[in-house]
N, C-alpha and C positions, 0 to 999 in steps of 0.2 A: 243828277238827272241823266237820264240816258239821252247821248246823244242822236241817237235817232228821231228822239217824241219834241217836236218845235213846241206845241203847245201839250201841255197840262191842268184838267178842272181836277182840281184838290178839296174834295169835300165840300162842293159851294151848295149853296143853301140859299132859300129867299120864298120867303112869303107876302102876301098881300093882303093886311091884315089878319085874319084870324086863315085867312086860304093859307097853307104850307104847299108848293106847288114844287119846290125844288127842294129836297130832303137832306140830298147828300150822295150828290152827282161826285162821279170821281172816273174821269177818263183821259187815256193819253192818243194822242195825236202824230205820227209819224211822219216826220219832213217830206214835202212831195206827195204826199195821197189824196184820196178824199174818201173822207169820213161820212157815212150819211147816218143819222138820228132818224129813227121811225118811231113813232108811238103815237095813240089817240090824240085826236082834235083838242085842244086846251089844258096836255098832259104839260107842258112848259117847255117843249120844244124848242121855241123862239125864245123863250126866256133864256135858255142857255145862250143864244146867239147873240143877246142886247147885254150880255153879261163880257162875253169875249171883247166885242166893239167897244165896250165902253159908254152902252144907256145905259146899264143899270149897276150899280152895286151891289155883291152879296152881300147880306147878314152874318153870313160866315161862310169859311174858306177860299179859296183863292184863285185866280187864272194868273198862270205861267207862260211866258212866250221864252223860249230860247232861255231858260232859267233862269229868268228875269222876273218878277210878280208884277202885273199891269191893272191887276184887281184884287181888292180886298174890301175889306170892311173899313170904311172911311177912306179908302185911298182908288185912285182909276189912272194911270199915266199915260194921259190924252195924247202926249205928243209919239210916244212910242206907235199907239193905237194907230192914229191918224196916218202915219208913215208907213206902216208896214199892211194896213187891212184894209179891204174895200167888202163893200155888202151888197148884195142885188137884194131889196126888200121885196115883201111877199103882191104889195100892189106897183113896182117898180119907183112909185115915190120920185115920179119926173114931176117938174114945177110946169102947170099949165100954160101959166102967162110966158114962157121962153121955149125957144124953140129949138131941137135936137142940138143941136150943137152951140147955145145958151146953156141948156142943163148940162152938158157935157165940158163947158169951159167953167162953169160955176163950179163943179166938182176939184177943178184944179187949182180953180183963185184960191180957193179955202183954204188949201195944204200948203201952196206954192207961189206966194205974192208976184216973184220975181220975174215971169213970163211974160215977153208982150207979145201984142197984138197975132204975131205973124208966128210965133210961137203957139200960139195956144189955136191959131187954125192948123198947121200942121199935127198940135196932139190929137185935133179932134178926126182929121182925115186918117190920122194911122189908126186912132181908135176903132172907126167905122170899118175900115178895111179889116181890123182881126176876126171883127163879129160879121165879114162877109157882105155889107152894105155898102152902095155907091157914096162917095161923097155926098153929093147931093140933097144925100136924107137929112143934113144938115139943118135945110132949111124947114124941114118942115113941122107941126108943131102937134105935140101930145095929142092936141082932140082930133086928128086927120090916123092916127095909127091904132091899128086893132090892138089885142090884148097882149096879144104873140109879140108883136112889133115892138107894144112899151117894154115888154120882159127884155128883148134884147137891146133896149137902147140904156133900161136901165144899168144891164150887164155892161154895158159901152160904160156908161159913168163911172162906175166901179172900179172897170178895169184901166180907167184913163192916169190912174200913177202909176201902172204895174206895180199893182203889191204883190207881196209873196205868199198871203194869206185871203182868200176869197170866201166870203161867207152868203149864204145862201139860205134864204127863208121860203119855201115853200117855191120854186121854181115854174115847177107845173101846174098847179092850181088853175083850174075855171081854163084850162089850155083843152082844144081837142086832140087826140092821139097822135096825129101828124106834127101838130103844132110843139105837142110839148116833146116830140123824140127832136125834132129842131132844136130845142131848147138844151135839153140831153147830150148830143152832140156838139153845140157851143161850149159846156160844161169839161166835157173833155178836152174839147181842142185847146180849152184855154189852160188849163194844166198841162197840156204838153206846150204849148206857145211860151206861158209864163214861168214854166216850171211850180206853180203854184199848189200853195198847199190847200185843200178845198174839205169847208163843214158844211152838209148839204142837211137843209131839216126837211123833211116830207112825209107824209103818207102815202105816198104813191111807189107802192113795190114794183112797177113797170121799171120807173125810173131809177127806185132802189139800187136793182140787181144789174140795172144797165150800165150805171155810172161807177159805184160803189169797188175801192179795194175790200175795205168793212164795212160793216154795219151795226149800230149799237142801236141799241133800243133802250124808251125810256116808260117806266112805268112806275105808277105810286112817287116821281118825286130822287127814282134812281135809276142807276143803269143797270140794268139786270142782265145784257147780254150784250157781248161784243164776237164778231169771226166774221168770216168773209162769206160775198154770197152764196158757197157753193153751200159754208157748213150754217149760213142761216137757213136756206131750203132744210138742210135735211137736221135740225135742232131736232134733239126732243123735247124742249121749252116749251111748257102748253102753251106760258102766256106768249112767247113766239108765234108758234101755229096758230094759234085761235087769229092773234091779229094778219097772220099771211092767209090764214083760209078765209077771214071774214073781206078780205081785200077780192079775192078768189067771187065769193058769191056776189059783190058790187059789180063787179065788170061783168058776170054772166047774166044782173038785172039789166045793164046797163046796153047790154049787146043789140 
């Protein structure tokens, strides 16, 4: 394995019944970046991400961390998982009944028995302070914070072990343009905070071309194109262009 690529999908594959959704994805990951995945609404975007973390197993082929296999067919090695990755899900997946820094110290119990009391309020004050929130937000609980807000407290949970691998399900979704370049900006800063490595899934080519070292895209169940923003702009890839131009005339319905 090249030392460069932290993570490797080797040929993974996963259907849902008679649906074949992931074909024979095959892409590698380079320490330190972030990767973002574009392709249509239900193309199995997320499925590659529940694949990495360890919900789902492929049917076949494998996820690689550090040339280690953490996924395969009949096997997931949770403890590696658990240690090294954190995920902001695509509705942030805060627990109603606890509040900011309950979901925040719950994230830690899980991984980390050994912390007490005074411990686990100082992880959640430093958490709050990287994603730029007063302490205080602590206290307050899921049904009191807009959309924006849960996305960043999710990101707080996530990032409360520093891992060195950040996974990202749809970030900006149901966000308004102000809201989700906030979100945008958290994404970088914590790559440069964490040094972490970041798989960003989205449709949102705003966000794409903001955050993104590459960009791969998924279509039919594969990856059909990988480069960086400058040479996803200028691909000749129809199925590229069609889905950058069709992003194109949303936002000018949209304006």
């Amino acid at each position: 394995m090249n030392g460069d690529h932290l993570i490797e999908l080797k040929h993974l594959q996963k259907s849902f019944g008679p649906q074949k959704v992931l074909r024979d994805v095959n892409l590698e990951i380079r320490r330190g970046e972030t990767m973002v995945i574009i392709g249509t609404s239900g193309g199995g975007k997320s499925v590659i991400l529940k694949h990495c973390i360890g919900l789902l197993q492929p049917d076949g082929g494998e996820v690689v961390v550090d040339g280690k296999v953490i996924s395969s067919k009949g096997h997931i090695d949770v403890k590696t998982i658990r240690k090294r990755m954190g995920m902001l899900f695509q509705g942030a997946a805060l627990f109603d009944s606890m509040n900011v820094g309950e979901n925040i110290k719950f994230a830690v119990r899980e991984h980390e028995k050994q912390h007490s009391e005074a411990d686990l309020d100082r992880i959640v004050a430093e958490t709050l302070h990287m994603i730029n929130l007063n302490p205080d937000f602590r206290f307050k609980m899921p049904s009191e914070l807009s959309g924006g807000m849960k996305k960043r407290l999710g990101l707080a949970r996530a990032i409360a072990l520093k891992p060195e691998i950040l996974l990202y399900d749809e970030p900006t979704t149901g966000l308004d343009p102000i809201t989700s370049d906030v979100i945008n900006d958290l994404i970088i800063d914590m790559q440069a905070k964490l040094g972490a490595t970041n798989i960003v899934v989205t449709h949102d080519m705003v966000s794409a071309y903001k955050i993104a070292d590459r960009i791969a895209m998924l279509l039919d169940g594969r990856i059909i194109f990988v480069g960086t923003p400058e040479e996803t702009r200028a691909t000749s890839n129809p199925y590229v262009q069609q889905f950058i131009l069709g992003q194109r005339k949303l936002g000018a319905e949209t304006e």
